[in-house]
C-alpha positions as CSV (number, residue, x, y, z in Angstrom):
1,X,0.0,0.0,0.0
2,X,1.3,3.8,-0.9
3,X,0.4,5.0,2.3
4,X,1.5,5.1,5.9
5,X,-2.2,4.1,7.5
6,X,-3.0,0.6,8.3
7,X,-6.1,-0.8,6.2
8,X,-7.5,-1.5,9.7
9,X,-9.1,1.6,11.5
10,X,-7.3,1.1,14.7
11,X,-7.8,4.4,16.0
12,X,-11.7,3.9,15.9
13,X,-11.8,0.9,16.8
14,X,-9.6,1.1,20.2
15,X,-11.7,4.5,20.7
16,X,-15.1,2.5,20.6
17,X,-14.1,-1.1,22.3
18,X,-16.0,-0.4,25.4
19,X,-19.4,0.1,23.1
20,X,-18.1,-2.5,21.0
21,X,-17.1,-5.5,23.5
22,X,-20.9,-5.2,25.5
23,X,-22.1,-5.5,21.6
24,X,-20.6,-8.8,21.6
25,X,-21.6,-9.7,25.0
26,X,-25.0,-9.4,24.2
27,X,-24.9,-11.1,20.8
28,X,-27.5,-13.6,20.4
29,X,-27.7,-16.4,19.8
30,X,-23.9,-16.3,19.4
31,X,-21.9,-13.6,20.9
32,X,-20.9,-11.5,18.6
33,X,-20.4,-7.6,17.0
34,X,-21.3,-5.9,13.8
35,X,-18.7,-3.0,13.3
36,X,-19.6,-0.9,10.1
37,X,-16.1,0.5,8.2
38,X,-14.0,-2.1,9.6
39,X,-11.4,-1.1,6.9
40,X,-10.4,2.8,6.1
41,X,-12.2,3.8,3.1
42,X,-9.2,3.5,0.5
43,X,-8.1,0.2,1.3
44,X,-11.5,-1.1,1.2
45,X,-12.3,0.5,-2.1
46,X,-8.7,-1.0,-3.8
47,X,-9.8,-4.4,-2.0
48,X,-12.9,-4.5,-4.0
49,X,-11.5,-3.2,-7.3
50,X,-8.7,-6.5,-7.2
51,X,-10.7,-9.2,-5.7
52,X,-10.2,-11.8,-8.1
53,X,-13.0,-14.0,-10.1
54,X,-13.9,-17.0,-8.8
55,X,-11.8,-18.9,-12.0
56,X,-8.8,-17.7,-10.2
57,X,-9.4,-19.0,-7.1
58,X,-7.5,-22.4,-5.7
59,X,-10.1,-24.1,-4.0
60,X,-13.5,-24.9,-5.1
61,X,-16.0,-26.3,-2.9
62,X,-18.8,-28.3,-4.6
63,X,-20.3,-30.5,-1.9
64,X,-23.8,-30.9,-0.7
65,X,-23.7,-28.5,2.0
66,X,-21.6,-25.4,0.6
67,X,-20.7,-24.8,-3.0
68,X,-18.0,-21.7,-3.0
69,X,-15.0,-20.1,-3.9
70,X,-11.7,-19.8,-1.7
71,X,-8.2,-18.7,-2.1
72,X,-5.7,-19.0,0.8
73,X,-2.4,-18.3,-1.3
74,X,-2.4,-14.0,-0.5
75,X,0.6,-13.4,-1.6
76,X,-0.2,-14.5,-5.1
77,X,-2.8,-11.6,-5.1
78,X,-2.7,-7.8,-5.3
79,X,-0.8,-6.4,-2.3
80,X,-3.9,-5.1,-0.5
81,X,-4.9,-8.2,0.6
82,X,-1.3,-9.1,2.5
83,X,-1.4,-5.3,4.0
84,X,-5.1,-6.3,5.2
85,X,-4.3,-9.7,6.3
86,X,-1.2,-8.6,8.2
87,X,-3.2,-6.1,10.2
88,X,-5.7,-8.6,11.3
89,X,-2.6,-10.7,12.2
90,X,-0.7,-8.5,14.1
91,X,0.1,-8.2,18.0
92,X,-2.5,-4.6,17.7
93,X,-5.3,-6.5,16.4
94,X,-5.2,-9.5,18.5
95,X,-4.5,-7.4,21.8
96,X,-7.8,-5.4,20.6
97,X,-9.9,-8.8,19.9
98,X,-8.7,-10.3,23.2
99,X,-10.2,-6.8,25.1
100,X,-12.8,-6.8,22.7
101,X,-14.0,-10.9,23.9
102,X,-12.6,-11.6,26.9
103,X,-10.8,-14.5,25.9
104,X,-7.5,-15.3,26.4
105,X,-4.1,-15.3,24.5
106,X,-5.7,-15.2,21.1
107,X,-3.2,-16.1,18.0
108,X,-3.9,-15.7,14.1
109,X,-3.8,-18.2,11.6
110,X,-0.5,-17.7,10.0
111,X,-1.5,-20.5,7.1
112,X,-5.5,-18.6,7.2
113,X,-6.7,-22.3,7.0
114,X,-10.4,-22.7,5.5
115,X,-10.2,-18.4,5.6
116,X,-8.0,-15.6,3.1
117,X,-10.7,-14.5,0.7
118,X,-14.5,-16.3,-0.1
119,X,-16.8,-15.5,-3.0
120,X,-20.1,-17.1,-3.8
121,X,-21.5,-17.2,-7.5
122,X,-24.7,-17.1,-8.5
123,X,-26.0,-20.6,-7.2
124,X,-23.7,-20.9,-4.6
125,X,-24.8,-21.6,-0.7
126,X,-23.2,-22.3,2.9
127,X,-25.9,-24.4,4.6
128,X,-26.0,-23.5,8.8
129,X,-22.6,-25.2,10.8
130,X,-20.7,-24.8,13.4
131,X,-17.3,-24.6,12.4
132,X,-14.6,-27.4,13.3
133,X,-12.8,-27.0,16.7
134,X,-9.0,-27.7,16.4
135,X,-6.8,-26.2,14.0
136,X,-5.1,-29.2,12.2
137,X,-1.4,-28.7,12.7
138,X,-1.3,-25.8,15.8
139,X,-4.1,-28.1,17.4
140,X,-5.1,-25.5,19.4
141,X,-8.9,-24.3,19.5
142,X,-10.8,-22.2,17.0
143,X,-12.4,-19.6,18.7
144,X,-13.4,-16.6,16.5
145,X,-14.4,-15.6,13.1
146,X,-13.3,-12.1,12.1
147,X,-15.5,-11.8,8.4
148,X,-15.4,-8.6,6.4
149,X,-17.5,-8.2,3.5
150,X,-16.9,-6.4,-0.1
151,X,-20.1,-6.2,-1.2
152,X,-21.0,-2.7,-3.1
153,X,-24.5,-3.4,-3.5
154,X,-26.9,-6.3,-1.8
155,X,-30.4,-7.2,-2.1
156,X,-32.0,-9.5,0.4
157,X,-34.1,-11.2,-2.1
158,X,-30.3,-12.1,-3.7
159,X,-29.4,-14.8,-0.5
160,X,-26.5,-15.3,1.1
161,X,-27.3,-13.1,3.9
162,X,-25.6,-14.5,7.1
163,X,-27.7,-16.3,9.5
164,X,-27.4,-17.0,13.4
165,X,-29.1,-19.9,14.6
166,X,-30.4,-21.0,18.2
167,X,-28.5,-23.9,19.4
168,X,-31.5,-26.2,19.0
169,X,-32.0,-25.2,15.2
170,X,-35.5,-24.2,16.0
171,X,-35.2,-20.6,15.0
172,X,-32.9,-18.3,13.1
173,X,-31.9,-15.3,15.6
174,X,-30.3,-13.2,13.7
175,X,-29.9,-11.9,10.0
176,X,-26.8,-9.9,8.6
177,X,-26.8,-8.3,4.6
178,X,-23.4,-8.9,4.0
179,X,-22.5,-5.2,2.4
180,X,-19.3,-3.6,1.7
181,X,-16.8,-3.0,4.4
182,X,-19.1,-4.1,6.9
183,X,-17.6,-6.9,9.4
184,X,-18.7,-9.5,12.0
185,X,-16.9,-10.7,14.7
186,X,-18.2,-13.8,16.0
187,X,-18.0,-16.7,18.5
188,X,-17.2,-20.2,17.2
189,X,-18.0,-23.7,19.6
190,X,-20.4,-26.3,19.1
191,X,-22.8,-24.8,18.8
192,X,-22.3,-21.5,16.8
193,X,-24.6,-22.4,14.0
194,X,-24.5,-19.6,11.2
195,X,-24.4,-20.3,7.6
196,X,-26.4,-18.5,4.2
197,X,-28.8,-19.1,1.7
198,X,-28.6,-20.0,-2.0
199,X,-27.5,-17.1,-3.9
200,X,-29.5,-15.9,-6.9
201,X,-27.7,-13.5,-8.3
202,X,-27.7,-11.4,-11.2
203,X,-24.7,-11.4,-13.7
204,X,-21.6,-10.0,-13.2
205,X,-22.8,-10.2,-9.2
206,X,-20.9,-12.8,-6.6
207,X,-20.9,-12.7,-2.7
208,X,-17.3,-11.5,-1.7
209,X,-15.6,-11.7,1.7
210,X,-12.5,-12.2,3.8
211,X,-12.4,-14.5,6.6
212,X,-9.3,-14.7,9.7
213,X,-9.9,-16.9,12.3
214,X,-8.2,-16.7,15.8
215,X,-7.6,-19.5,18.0
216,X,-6.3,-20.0,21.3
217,X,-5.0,-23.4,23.5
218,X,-8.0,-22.8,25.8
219,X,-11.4,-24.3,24.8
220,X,-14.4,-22.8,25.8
221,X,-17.2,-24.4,27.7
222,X,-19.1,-24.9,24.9
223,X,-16.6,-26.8,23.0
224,X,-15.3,-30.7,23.5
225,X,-11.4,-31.6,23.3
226,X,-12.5,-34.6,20.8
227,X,-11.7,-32.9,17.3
228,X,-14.7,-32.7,14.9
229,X,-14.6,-31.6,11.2
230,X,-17.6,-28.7,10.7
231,X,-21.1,-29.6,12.0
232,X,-23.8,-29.3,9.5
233,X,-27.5,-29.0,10.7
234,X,-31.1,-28.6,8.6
235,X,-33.2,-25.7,8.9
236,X,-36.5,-26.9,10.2
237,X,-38.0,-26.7,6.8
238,X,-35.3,-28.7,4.9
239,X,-35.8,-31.4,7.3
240,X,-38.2,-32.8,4.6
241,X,-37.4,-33.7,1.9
242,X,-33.9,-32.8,2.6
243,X,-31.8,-35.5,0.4
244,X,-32.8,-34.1,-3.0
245,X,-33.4,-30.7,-2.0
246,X,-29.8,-30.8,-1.6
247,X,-29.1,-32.3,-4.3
248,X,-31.3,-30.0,-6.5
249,X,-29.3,-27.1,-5.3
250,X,-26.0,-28.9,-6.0
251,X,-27.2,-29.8,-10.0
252,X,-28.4,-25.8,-9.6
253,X,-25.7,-24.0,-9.1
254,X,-23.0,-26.5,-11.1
255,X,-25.2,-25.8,-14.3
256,X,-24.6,-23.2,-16.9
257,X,-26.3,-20.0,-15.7
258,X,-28.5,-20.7,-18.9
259,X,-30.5,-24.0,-17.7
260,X,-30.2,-22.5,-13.6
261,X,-33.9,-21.5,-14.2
262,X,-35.2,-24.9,-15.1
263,X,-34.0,-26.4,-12.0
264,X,-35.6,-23.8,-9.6
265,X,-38.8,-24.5,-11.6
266,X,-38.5,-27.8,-10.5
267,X,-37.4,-27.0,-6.9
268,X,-40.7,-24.4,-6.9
269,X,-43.4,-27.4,-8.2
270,X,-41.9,-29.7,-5.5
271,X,-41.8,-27.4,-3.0
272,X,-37.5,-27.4,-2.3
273,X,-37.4,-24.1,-2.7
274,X,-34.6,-22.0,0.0
């Protein structure tokens, strides 16, 4: 970056932490914050001009429960996204997070594994989760999401809105429109359950985020020492029906944008519509 300024606004954040951390105490159903311009305004703005297309991305997911876009490689990118990432890695950030939650000796990823940047196309989806617990080489516990989003424009009626979900799955609790330079902060256990709908976008449109996640050797008391890969659940109404609603949505948003609109015809006669 040509400039002197973090891409982090430390200054407001470190001003506003006491607002900020009884935010995140009172999260529900998962403790967590929503901090609008997470990122100064010109870093954000470069971030969203150089995110790359999902073709360039290394890691594809195309499984029942998420289809998505990942790449973990930063350095390979434009440098905005190593002078953001290094920020949210660095002794500042994590001494904020750790006043901001309450929980102890925090440490970044330094390999951002499953995070670095995310983008959904158009048929994409994330069904609910709770994330896995140990991180596969430090093997110490995973116990924040930090996601920023770099989204000019949303529509609800697009998807992919993050949802928070009580720990029985009997009701969504809360509901976050993932736009630009807007960021959550967010527990992770057992029983964090969050996750977003099928995107149906319009071209040229895809769901764009970064994701760091922090860990720390001390579990919390809603998470077990046995290691788990992510937890998937069922919204209440995909309980039905839920083996070929999922894989409706998989054929959906594999096929050429062209025959997308067949399949949701099908979905909307048998009632598997998200």
């Amino acid at each position: 970056m040509e400039t002197t300024l973090s891409a982090v606004d430390f200054e407001r954040l470190e001003r506003e932490t006491e607002q900020l951390r009884a935010a995140f105490a009172a999260g529900d159903p998962i403790r967590h914050v929503t901090i609008e311009h997470m990122l100064r305004d010109e870093p954000a703005r470069r971030a969203i001009a150089a995110f790359p297309t999902p073709e360039r991305m290394a890691i594809a997911f195309a499984g029942l429960a998420e289809v998505k876009n990942a790449e973990e490689r930063i350095e390979r990118l434009d440098p905005i996204f190593q002078a953001i990432f290094s920020d949210l890695r660095s002794p500042r950030f994590l001494q904020w997070l750790e006043a901001l939650t309450g929980i102890r000796e925090l440490r970044a990823d330094p390999e951002l594994h499953g995070g670095g940047l995310h983008q959904g196309p158009d048929g994409s989806f994330l069904d609910i989760h709770a994330d896995f617990n140990l991180h596969p080489r430090l093997r110490i516990y995973r116990r924040l999401n930090v996601l920023i989003y770099l989204n000019p424009e949303w529509q609800e009626r697009w998807g992919g809105c993050l949802e928070l979900w009580a720990q029985d799955m009997s009701e969504r609790r809360a509901f976050i429109v993932p736009i630009a330079n807007r960021c959550v902060i967010m527990e992770t256990h057992d029983h964090a359950y969050h996750g977003y709908k099928q995107l149906h976008l319009p071209p040229g449109v895809t769901r764009k985020s970064l994701a760091s996640y922090y860990y720390s050797p001390h579990r919390s008391e809603s998470q077990t020492e046995q290691e788990h890969n992510t937890l998937f659940q069922l919204r209440p109404e995909e309980r039905a029906g839920s083996r070929t609603r999922q894989f409706l949505r998989r054929i959906e948003a594999l096929a050429p944008r062209s025959t997308r609109p067949l399949v949701r015809i099908v979905r909307r006669i048998f009632g598997l519509s998200d």
